[in-house]
C-alpha positions in Angstrom: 64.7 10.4 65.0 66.3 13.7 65.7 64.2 16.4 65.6 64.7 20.0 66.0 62.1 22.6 66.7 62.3 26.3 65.5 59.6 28.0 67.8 59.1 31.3 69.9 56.4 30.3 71.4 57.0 29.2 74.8 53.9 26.9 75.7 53.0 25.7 71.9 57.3 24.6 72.0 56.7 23.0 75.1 53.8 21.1 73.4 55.4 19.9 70.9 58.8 19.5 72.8 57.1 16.9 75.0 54.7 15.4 72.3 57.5 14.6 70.3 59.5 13.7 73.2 56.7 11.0 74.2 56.8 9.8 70.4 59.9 8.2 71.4 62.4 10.9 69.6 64.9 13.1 70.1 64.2 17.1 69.9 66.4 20.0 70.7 64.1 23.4 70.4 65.6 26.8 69.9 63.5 30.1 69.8 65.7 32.0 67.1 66.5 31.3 63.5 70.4 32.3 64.3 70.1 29.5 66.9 68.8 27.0 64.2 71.1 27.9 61.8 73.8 26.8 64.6 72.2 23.8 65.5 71.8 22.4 61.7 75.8 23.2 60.8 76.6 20.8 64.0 73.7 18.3 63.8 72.5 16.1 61.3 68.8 16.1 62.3 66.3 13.8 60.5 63.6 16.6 60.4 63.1 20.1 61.4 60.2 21.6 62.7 59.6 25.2 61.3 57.6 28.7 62.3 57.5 31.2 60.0 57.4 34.4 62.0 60.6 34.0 64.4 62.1 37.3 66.8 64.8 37.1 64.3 63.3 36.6 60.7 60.9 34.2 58.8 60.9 30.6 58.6 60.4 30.8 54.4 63.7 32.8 54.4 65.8 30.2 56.7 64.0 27.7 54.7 65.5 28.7 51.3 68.7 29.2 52.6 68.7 25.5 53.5 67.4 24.5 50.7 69.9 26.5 48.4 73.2 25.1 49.8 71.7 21.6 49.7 70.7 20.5 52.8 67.5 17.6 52.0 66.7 17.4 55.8 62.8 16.9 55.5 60.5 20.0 56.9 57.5 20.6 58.5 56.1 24.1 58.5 53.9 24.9 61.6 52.8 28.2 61.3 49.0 30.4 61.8 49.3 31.7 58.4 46.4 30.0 57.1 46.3 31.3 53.7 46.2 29.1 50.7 49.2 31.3 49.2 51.1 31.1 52.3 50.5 27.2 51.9 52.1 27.4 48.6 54.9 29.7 49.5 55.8 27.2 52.0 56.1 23.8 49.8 57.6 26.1 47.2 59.9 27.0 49.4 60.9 23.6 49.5 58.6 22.3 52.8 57.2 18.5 53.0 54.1 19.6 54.9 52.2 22.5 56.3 50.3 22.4 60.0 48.7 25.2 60.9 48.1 26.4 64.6 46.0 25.4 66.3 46.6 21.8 65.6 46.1 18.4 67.3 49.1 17.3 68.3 48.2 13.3 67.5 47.8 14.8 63.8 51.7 16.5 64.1 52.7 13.1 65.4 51.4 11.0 62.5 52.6 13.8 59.7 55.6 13.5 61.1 55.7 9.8 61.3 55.1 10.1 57.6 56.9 11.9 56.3 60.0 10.4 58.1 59.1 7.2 56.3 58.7 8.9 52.8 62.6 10.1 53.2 63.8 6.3 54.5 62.7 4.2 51.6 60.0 2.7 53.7 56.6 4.7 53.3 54.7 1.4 54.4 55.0 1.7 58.2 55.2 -1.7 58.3 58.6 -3.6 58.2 59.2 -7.3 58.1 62.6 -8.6 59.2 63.1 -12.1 59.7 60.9 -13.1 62.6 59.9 -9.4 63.5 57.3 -7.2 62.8 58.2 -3.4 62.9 55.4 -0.5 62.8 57.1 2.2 63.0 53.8 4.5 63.0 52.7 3.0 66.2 56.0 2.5 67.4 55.6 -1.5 68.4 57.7 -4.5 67.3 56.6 -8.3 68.0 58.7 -11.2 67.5 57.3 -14.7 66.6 54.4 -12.8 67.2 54.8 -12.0 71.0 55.2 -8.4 71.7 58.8 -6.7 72.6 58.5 -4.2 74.8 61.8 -1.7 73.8 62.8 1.3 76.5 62.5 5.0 74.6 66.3 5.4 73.6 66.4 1.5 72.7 63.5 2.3 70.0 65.2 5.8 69.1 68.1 3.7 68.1 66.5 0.5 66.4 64.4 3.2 64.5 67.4 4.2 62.6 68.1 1.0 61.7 65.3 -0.2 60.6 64.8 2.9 58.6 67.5 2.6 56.9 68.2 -1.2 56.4 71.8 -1.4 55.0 73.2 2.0 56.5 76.4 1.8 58.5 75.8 4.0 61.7 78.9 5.3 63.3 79.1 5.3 67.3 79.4 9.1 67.1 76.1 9.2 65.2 74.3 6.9 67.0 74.7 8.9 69.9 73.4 12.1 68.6 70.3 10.5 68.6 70.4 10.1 72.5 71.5 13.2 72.9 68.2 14.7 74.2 67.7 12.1 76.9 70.6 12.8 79.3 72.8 16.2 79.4 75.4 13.4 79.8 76.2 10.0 77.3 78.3 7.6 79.3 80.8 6.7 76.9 79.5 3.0 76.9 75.9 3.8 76.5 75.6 2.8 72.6 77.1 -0.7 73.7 74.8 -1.2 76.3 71.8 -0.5 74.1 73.1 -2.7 71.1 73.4 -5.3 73.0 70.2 -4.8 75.1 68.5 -4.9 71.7 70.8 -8.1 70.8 69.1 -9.4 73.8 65.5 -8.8 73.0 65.2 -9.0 69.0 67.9 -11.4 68.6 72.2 -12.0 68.6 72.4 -11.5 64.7 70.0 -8.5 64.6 72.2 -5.8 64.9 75.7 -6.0 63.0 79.4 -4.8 64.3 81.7 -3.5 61.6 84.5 -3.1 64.2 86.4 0.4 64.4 83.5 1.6 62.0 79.8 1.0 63.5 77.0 -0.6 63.6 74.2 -1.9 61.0 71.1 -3.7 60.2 71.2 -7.5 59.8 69.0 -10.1 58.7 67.6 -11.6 62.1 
């Protein structure tokens, strides 16, 4: 997935940065509301993650704002205000969950796990496809019941697949969801992944709609 962090707080961000970063996604932080407003008109990010009390502002106001021109990008408020009201002014507000600091950071990773798979289609975290078994909450596939081992930007990219069986993914897109991994992307490096993953899960596993992108198959 790609993630993005709204949080001024340096050593919580760098947390969660790296937490999520070991989950094997994609995360761009920013510190300022401003800045997230940026990031969201140029990215299409699978889920934010929110503070309320920003330098600039509150998270509930940013939140509406999103919410109000349309924008369905799942959110997770992390926040210290640990009030039951402030609770409901944040799923009011149009949030998917509410984590207040301090938190374990294994519980952020499975909250978010989950509610990534509430907004694919797939709330079981297990997927069957063909000869594969995908848990996408532990982050493992096996095939013919042998385990595949994937590198992190290999699963980044299968994740969207298999999350969204069916979807065309455009080059363009698919590389977005590197983006964190490198300051550069070789303009190659979606190619080599597909067919990497060609390699390991199998040749009809991944789709080609030339010119357009790339897709789920059957196995």
């Amino acid at each position: 997935m790609r993630v993005l962090l709204v949080e001024d707080d340096m050593i919580l961000g760098a947390a969660v940065r790296d937490q999520v970063t070991d989950d094997g996604h994609s995360i761009d932080w920013v510190q300022r509301l401003d800045d997230a407003a940026a990031h969201t008109q140029l990215t299409n990010y699978d889920l934010i993650l929110l503070d309320l009390m920003l330098p600039d502002g509150k998270g509930l106001t940013f939140l509406r704002a999103q919410r109000a021109k349309g924008d369905v990008t799942p959110v997770i408020i992390l926040t210290a205000l640990d009030q039951i009201s402030d609770r409901i002014d944040g799923l009011n507000a149009g949030a998917d969950d509410y984590l207040v600091k301090p938190f374990d950071l294994s519980e952020l990773s499975a909250r978010l796990n989950a509610v990534a798979r509430r907004y694919s289609g797939n709330p079981n975290p297990l997927i069957e496809i063909g000869d594969l078994l995908i848990d996408l909450a532990n982050r493992s596939i096996t095939k013919a019941g042998k385990r595949v081992t994937l590198t992190a930007r290999e699963w980044v990219l299968f994740e969207a697949f298999a999350q969204r069986p069916g979807q065309l993914f455009s080059k363009t897109q698919l590389e977005e969801r590197l983006y964190s991994f490198a300051s550069e992307i070789e303009s190659n490096s979606i190619e080599v992944h597909i067919s990497r993953l060609r390699k390991k899960l199998g040749k009809t596993m991944i789709e080609t709609e030339r010119g357009v992108g790339y897709r789920l198959g059957n196995g």
